[in-house]
Biopython code that builds the backbone (N, CA, C, O; Angstrom):
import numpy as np
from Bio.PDB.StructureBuilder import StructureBuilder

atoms = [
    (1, "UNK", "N", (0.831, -1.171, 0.000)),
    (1, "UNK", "CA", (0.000, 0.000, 0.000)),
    (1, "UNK", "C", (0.884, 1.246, 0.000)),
    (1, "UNK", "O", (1.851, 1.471, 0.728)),
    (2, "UNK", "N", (0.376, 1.989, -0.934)),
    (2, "UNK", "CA", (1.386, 3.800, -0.595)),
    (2, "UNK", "C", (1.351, 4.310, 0.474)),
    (2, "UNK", "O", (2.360, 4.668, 1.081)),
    (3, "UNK", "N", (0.091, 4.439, 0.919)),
    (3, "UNK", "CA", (0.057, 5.353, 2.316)),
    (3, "UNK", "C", (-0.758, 4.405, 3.468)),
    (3, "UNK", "O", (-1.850, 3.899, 3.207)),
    (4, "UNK", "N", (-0.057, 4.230, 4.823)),
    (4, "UNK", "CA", (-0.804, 3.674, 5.434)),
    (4, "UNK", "C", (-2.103, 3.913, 5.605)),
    (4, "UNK", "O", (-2.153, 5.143, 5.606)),
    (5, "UNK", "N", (-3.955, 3.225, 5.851)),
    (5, "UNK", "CA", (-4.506, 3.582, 5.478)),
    (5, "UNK", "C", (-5.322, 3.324, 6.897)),
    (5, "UNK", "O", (-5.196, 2.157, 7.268)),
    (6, "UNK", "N", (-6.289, 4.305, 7.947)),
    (6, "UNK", "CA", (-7.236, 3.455, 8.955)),
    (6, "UNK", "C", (-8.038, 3.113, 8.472)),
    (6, "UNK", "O", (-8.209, 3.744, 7.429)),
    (7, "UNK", "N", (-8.744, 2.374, 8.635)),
    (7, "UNK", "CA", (-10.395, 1.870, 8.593)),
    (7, "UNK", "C", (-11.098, 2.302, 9.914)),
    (7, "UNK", "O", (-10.801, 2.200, 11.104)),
    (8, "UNK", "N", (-11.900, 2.702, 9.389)),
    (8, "UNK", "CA", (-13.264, 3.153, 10.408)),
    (8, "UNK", "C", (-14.103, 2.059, 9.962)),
    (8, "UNK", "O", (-14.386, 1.967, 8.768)),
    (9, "UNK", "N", (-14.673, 0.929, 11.110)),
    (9, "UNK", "CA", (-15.744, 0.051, 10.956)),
    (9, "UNK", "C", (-17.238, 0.741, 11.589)),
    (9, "UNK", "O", (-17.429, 1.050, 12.766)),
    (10, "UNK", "N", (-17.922, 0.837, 10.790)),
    (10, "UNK", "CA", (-19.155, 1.556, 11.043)),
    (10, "UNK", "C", (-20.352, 0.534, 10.491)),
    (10, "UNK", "O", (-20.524, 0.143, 9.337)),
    (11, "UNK", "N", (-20.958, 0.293, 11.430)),
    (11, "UNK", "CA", (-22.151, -1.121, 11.135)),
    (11, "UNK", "C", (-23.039, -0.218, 10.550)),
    (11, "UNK", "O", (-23.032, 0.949, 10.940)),
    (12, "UNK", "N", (-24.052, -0.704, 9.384)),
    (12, "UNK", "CA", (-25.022, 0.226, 8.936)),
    (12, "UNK", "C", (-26.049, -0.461, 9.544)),
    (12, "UNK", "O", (-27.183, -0.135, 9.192)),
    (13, "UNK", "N", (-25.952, -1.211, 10.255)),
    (13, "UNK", "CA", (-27.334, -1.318, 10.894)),
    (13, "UNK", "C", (-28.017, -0.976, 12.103)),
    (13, "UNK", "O", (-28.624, -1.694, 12.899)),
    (14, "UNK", "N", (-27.716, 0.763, 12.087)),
    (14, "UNK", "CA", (-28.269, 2.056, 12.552)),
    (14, "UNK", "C", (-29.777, 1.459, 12.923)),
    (14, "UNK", "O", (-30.528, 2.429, 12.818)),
    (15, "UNK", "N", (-30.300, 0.670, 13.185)),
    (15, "UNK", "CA", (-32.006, 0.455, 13.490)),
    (15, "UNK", "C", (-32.322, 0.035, 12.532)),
    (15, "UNK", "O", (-33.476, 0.415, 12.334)),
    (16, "UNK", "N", (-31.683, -1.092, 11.061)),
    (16, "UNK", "CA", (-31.932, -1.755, 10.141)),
    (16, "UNK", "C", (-31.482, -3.291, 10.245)),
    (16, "UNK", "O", (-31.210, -3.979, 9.261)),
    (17, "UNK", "N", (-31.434, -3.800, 11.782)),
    (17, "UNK", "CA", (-31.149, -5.005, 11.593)),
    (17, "UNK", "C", (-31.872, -5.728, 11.534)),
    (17, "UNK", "O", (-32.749, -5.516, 12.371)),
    (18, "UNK", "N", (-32.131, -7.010, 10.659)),
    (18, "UNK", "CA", (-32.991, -7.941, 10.193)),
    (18, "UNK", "C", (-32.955, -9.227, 10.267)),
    (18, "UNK", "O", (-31.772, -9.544, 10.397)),
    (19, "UNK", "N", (-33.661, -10.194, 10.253)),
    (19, "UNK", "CA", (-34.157, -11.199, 10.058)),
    (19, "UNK", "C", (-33.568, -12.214, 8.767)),
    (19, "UNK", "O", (-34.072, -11.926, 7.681)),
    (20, "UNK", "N", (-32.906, -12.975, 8.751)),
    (20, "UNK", "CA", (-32.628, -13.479, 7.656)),
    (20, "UNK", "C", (-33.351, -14.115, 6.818)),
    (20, "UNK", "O", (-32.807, -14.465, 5.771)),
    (21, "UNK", "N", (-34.782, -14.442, 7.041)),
    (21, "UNK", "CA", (-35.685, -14.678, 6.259)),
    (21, "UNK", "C", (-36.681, -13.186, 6.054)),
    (21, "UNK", "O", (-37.147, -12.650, 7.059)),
    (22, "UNK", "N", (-36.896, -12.696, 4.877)),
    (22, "UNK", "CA", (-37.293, -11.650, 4.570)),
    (22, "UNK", "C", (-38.586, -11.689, 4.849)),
    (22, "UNK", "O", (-39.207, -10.877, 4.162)),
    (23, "UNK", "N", (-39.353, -12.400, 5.694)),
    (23, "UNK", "CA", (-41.015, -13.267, 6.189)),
    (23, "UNK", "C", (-41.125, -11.743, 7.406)),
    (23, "UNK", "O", (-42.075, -10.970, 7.527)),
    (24, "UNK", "N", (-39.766, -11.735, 8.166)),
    (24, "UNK", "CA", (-40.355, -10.706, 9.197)),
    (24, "UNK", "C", (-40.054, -9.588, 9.364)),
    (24, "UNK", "O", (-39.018, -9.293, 8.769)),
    (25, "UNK", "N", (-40.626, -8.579, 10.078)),
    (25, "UNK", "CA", (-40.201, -6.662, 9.703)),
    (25, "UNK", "C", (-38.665, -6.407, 10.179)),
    (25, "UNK", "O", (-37.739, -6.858, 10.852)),
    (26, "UNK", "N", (-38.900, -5.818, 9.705)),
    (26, "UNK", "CA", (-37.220, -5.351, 10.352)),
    (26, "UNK", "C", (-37.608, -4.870, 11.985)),
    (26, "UNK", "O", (-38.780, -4.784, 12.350)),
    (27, "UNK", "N", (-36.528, -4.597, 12.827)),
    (27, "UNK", "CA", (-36.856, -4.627, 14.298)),
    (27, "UNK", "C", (-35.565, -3.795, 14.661)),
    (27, "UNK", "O", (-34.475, -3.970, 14.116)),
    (28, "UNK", "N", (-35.798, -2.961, 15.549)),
    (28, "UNK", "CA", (-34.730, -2.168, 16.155)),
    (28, "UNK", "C", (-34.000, -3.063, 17.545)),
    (28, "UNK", "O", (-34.546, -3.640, 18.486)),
    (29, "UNK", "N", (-32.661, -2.896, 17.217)),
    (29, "UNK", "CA", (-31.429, -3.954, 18.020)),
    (29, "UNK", "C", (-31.014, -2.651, 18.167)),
    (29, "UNK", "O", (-30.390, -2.266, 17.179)),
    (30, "UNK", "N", (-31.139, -1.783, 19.088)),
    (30, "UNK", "CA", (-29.618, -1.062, 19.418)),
    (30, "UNK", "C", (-28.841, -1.134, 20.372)),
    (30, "UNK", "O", (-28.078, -0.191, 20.586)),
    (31, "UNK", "N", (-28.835, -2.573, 21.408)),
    (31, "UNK", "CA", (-28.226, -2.529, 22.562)),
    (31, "UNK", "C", (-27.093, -4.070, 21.434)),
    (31, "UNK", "O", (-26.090, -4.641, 21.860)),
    (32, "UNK", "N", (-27.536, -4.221, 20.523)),
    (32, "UNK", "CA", (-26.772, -5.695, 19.655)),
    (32, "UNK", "C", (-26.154, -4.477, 18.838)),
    (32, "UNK", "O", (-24.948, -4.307, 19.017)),
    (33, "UNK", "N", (-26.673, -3.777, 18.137)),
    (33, "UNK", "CA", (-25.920, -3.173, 17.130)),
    (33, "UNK", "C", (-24.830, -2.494, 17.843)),
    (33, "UNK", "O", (-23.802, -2.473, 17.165)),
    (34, "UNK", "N", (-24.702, -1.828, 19.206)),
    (34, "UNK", "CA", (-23.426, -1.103, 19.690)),
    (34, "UNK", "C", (-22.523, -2.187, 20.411)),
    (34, "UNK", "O", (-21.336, -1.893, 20.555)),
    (35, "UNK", "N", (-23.045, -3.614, 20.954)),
    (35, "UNK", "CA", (-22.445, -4.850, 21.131)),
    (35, "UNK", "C", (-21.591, -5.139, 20.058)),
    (35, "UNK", "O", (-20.533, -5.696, 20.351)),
    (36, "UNK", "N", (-21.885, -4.805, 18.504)),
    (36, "UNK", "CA", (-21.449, -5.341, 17.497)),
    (36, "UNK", "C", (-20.362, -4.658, 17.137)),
    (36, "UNK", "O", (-19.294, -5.203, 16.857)),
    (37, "UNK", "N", (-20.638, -2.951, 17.115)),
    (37, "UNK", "CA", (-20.056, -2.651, 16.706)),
    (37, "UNK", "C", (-18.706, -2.108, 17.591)),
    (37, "UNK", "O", (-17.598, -1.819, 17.138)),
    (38, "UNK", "N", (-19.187, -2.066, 19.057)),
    (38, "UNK", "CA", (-17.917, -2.356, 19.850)),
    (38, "UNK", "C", (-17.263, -3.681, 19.636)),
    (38, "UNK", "O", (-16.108, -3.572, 20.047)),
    (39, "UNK", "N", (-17.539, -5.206, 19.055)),
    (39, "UNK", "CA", (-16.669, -5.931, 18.994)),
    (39, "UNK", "C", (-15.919, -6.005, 17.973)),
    (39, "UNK", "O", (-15.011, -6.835, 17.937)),
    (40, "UNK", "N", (-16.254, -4.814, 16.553)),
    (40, "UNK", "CA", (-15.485, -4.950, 15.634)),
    (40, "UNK", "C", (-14.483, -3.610, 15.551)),
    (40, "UNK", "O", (-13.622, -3.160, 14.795)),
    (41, "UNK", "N", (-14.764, -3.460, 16.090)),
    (41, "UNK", "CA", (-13.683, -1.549, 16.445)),
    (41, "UNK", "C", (-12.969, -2.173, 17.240)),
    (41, "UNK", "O", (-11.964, -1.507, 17.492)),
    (42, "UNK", "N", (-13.001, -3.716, 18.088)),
    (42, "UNK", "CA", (-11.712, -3.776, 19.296)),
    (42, "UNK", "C", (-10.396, -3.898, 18.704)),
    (42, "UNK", "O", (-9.371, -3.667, 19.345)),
    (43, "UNK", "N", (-10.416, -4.462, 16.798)),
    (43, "UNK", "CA", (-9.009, -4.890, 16.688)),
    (43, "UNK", "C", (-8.733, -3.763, 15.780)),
    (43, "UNK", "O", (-9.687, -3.152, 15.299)),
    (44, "UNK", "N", (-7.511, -3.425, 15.497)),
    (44, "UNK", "CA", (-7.084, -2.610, 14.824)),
    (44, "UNK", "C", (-6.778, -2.594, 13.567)),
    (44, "UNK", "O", (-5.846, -3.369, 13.354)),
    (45, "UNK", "N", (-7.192, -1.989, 12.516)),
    (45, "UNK", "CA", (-7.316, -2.667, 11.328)),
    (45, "UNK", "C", (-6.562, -1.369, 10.352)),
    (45, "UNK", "O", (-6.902, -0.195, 10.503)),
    (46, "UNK", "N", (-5.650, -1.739, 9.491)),
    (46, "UNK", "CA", (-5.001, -1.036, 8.898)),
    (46, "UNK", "C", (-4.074, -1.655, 7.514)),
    (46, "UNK", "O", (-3.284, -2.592, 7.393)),
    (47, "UNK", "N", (-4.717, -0.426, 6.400)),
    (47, "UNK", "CA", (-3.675, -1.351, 5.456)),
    (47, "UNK", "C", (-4.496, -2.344, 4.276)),
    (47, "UNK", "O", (-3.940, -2.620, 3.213)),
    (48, "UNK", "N", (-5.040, -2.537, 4.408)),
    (48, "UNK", "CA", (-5.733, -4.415, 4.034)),
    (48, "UNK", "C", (-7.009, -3.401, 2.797)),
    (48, "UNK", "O", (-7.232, -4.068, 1.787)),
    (49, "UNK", "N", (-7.646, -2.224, 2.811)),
    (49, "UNK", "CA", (-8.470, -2.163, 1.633)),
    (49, "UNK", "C", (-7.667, -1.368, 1.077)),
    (49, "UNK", "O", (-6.573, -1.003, 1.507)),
    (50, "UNK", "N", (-8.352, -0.981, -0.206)),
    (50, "UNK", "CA", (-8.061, -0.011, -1.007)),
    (50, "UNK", "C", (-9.184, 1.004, -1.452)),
    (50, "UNK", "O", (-8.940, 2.174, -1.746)),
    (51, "UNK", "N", (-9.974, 0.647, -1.463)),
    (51, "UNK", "CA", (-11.870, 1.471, -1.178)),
    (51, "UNK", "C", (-12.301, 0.886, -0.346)),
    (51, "UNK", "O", (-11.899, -0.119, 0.241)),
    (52, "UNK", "N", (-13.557, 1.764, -0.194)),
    (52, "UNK", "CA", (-14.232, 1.637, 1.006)),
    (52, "UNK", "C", (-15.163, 0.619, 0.421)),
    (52, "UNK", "O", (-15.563, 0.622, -0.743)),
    (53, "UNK", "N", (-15.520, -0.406, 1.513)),
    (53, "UNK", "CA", (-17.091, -1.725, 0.687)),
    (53, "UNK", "C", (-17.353, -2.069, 1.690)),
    (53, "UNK", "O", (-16.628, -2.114, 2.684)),
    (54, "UNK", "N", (-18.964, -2.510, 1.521)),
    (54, "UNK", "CA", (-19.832, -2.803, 2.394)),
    (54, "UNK", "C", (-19.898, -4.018, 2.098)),
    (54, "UNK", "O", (-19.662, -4.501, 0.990)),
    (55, "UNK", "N", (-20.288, -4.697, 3.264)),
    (55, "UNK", "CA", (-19.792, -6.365, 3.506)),
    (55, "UNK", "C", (-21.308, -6.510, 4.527)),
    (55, "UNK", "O", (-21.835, -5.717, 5.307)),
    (56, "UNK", "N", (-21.706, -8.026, 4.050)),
    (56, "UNK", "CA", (-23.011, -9.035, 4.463)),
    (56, "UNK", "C", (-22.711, -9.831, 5.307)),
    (56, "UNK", "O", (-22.034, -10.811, 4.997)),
    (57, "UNK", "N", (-23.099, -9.639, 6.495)),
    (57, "UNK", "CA", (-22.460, -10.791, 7.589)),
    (57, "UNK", "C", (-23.985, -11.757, 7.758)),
    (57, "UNK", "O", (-25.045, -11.159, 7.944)),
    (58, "UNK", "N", (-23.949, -13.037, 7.685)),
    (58, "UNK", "CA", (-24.677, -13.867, 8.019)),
    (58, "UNK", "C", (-24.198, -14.566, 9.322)),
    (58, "UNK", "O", (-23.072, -15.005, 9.557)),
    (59, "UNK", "N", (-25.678, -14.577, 10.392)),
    (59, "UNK", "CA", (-24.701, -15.215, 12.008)),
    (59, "UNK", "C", (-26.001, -15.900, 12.248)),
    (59, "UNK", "O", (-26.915, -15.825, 11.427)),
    (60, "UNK", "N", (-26.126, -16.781, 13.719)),
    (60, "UNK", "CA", (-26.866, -16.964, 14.239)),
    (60, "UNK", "C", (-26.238, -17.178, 15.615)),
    (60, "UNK", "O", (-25.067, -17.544, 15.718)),
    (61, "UNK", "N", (-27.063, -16.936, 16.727)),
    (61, "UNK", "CA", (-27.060, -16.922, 18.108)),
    (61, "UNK", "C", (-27.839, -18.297, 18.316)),
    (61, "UNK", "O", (-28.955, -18.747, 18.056)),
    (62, "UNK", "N", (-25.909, -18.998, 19.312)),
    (62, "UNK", "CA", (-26.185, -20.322, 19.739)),
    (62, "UNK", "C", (-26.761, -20.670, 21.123)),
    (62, "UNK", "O", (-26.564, -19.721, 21.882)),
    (63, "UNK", "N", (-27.397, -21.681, 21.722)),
    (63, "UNK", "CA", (-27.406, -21.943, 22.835)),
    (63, "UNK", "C", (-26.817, -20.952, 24.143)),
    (63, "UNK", "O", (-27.425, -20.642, 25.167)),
    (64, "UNK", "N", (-25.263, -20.535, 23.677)),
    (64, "UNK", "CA", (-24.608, -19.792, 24.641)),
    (64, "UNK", "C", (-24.676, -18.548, 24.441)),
    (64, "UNK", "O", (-23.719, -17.842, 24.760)),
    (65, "UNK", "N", (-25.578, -18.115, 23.990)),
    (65, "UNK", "CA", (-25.691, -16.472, 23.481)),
    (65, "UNK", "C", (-24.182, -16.053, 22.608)),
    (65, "UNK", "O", (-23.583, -14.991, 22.782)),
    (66, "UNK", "N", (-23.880, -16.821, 21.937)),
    (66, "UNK", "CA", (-23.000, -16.192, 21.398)),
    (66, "UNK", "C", (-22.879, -16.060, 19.756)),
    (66, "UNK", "O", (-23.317, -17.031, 19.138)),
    (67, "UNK", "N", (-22.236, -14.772, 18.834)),
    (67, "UNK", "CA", (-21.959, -15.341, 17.858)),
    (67, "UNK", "C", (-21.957, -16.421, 16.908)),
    (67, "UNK", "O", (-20.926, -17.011, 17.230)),
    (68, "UNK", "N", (-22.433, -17.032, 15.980)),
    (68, "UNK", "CA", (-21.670, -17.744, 15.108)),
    (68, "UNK", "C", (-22.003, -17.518, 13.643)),
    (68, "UNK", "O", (-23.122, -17.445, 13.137)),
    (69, "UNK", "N", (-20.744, -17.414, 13.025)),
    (69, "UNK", "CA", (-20.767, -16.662, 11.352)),
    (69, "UNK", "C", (-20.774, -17.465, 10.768)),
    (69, "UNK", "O", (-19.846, -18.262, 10.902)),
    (70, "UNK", "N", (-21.543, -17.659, 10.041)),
    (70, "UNK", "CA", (-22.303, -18.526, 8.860)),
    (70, "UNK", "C", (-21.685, -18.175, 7.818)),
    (70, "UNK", "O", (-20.995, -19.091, 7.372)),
    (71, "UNK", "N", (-21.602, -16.447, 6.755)),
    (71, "UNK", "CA", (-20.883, -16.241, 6.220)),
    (71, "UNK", "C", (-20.480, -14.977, 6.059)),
    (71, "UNK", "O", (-21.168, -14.092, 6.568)),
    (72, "UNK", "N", (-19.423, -14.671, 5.405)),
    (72, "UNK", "CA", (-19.332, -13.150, 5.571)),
    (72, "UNK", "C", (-19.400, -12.760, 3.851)),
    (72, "UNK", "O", (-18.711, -13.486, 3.135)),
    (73, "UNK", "N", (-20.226, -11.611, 3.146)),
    (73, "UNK", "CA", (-20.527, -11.424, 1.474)),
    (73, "UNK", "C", (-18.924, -11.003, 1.351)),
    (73, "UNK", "O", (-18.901, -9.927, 1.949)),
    (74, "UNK", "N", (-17.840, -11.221, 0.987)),
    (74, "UNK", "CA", (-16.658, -10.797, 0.669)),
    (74, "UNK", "C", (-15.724, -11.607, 0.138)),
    (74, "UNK", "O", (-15.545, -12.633, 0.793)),
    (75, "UNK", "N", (-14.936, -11.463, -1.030)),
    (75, "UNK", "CA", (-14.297, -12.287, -1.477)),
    (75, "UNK", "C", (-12.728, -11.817, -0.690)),
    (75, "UNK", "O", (-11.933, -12.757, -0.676)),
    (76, "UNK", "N", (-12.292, -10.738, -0.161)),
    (76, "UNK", "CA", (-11.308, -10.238, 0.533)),
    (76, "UNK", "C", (-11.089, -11.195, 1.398)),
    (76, "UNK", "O", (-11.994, -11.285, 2.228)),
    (77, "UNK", "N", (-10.026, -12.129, 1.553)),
    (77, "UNK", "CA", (-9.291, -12.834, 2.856)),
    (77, "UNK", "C", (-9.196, -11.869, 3.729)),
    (77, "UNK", "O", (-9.292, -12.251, 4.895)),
    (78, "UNK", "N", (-8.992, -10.394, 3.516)),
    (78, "UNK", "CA", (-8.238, -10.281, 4.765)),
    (78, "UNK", "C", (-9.909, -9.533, 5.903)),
    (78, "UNK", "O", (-10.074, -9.587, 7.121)),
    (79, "UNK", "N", (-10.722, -8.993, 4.934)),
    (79, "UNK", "CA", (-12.168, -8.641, 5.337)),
    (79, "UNK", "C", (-12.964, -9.819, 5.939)),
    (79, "UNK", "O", (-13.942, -9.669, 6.672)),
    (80, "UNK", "N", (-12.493, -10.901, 5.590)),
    (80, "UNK", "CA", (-13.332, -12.047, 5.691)),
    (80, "UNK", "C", (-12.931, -12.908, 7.404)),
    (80, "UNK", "O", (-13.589, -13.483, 8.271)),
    (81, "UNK", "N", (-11.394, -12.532, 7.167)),
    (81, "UNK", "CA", (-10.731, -12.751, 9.088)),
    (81, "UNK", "C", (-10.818, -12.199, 9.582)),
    (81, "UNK", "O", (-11.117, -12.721, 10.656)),
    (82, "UNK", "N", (-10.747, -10.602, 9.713)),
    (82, "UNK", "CA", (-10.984, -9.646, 9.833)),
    (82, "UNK", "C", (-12.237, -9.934, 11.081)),
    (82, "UNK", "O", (-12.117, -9.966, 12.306)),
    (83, "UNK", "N", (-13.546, -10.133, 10.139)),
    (83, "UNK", "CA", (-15.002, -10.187, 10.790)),
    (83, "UNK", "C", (-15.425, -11.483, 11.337)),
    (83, "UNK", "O", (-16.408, -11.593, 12.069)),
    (84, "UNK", "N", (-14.508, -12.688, 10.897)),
    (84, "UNK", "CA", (-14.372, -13.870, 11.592)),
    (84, "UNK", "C", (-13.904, -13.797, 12.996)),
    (84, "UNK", "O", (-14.601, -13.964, 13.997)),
    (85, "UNK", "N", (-12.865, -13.576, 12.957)),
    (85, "UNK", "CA", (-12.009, -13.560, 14.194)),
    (85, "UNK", "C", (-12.179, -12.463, 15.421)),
    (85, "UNK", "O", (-11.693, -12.625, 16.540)),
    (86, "UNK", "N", (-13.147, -11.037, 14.907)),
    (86, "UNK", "CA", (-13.673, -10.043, 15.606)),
    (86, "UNK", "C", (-14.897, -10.562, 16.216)),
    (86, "UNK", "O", (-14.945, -10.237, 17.402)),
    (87, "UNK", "N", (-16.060, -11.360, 15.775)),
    (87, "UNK", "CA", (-17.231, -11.813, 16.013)),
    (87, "UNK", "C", (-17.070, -13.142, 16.369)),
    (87, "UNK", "O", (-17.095, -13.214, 17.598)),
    (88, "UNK", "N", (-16.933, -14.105, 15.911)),
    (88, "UNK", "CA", (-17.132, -15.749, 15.862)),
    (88, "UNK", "C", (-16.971, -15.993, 17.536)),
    (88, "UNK", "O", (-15.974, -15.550, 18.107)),
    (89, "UNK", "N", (-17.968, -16.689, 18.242)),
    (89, "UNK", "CA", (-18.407, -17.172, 19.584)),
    (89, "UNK", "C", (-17.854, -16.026, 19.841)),
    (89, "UNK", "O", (-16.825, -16.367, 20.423)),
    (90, "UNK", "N", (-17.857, -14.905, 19.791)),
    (90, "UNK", "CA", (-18.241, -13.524, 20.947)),
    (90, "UNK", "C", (-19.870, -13.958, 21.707)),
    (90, "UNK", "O", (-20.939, -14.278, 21.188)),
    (91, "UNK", "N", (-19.493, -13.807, 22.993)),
    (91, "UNK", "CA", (-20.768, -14.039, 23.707)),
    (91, "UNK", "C", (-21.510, -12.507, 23.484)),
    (91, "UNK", "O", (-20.819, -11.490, 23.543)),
    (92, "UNK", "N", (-22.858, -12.448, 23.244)),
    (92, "UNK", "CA", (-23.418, -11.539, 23.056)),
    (92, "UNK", "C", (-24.174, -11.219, 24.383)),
    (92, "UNK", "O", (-24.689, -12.193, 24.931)),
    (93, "UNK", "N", (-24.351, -9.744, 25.110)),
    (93, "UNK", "CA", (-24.963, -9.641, 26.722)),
    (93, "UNK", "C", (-25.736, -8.881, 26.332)),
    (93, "UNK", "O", (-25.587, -7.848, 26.984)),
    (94, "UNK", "N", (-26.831, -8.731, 25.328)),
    (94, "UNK", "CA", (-28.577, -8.287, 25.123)),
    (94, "UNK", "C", (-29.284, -9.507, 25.042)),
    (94, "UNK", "O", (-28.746, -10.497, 24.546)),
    (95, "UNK", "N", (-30.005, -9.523, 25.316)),
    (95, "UNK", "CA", (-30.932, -10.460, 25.176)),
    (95, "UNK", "C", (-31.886, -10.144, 23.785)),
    (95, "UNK", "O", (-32.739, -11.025, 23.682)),
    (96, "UNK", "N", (-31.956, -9.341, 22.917)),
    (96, "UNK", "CA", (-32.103, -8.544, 21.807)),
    (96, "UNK", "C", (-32.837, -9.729, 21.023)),
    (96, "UNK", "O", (-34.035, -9.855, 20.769)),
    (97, "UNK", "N", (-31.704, -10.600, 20.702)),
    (97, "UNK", "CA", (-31.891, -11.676, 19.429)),
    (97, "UNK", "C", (-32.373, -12.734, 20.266)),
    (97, "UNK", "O", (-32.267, -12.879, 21.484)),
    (98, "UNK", "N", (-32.887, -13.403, 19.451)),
    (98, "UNK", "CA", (-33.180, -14.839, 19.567)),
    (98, "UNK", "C", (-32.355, -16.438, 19.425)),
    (98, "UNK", "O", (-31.868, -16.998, 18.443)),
    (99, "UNK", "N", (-32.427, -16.730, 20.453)),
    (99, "UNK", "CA", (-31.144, -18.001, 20.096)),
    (99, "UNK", "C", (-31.709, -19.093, 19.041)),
    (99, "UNK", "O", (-32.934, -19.200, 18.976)),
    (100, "UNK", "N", (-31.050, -19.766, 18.359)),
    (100, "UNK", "CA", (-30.894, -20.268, 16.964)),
    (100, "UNK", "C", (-31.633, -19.252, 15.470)),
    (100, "UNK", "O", (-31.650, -19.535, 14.272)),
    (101, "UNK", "N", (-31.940, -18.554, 15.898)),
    (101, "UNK", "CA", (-32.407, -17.665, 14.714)),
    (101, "UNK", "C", (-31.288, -17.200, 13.579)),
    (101, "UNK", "O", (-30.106, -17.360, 13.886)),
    (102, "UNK", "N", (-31.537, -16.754, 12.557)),
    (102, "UNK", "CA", (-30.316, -16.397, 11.666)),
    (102, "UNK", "C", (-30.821, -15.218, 11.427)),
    (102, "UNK", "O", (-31.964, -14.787, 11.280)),
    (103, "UNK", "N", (-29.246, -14.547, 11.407)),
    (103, "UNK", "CA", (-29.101, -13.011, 11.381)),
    (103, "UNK", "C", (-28.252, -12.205, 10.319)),
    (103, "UNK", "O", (-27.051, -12.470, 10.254)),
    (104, "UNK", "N", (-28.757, -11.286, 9.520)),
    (104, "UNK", "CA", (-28.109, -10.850, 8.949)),
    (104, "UNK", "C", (-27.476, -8.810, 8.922)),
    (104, "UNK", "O", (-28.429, -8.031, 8.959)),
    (105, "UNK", "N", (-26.598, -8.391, 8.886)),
    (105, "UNK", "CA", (-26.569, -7.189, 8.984)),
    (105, "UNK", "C", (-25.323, -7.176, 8.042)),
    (105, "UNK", "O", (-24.696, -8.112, 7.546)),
    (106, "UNK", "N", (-25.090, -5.235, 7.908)),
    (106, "UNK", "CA", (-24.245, -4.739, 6.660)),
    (106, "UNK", "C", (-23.022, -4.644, 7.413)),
    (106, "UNK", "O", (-23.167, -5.222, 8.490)),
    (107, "UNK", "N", (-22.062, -4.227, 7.299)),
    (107, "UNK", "CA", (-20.683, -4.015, 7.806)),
    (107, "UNK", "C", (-20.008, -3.176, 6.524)),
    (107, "UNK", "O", (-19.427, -3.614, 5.531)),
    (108, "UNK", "N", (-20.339, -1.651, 6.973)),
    (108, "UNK", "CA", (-19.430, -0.831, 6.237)),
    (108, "UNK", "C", (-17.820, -0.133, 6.405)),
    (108, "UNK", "O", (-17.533, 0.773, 7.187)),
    (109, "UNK", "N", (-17.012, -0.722, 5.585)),
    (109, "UNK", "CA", (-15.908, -0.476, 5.964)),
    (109, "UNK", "C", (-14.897, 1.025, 5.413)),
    (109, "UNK", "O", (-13.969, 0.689, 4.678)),
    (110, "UNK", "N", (-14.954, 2.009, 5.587)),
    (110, "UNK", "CA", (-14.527, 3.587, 5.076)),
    (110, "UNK", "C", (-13.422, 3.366, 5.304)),
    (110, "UNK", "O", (-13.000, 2.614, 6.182)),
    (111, "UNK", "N", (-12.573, 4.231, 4.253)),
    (111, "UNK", "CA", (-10.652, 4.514, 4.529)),
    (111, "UNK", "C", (-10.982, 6.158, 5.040)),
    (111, "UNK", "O", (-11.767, 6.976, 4.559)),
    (112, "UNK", "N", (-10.216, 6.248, 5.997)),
    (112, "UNK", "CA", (-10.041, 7.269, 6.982)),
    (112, "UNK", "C", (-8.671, 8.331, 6.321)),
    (112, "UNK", "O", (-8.287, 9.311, 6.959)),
]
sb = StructureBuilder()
sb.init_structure("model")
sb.init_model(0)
sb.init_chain("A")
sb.init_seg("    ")
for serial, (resi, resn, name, xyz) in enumerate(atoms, 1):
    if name == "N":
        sb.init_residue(resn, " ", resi, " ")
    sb.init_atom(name, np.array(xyz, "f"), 0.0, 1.0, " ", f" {name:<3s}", serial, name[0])
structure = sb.get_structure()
């Protein structure tokens, strides 16, 4: 890369998080969405894009309230560990979601 570059991780799912079957309304999570997006701001991320792209995380909440990523929309290795290794069995502390349900939200990633 020419210039070192930050990433700002900013979840777009501002009060748009949804249901992975398109059957039910969308529903406001904002005690999951700042859970989320404090667990993906913990690692430090630098370097790895070159534009800014918005990325599809597919999860569902197991038995243990936690995480698990089903898939992430990105062909980027390094976007794809990135949101693996930031989320995957993170225990989640809202009670927000529903355990075994599948979840989907955006993950927008900006160069700073």
């Amino acid at each position: 890369m020419k210039n070192l570059l930050t990433l700002v991780v900013v979840l777009l799912i501002n009060t748009t998080f949804a249901f992975a079957r398109n059957e039910e309304p969308k529903r406001v999570l904002a005690e999951t969405s700042k859970e989320l997006s404090h667990l993906l701001n913990s690692i430090h991320t630098e370097g790895f894009l070159e534009k800014e792209v918005t990325v599809k995380v597919l999860f569902y909440v197991n038995d243990l309230r936690q995480i698990v990523v089903l898939k992430v929309g990105s062909e980027n290795a390094d976007i794809c560990t990135y949101i693996m290794h930031s989320l995957n069995y993170r225990k989640l502390v809202s009670n927000e979601l529903t355990v075994g349900e599948k979840y989907f939200f955006d993950v927008e990633f900006k160069l700073k």
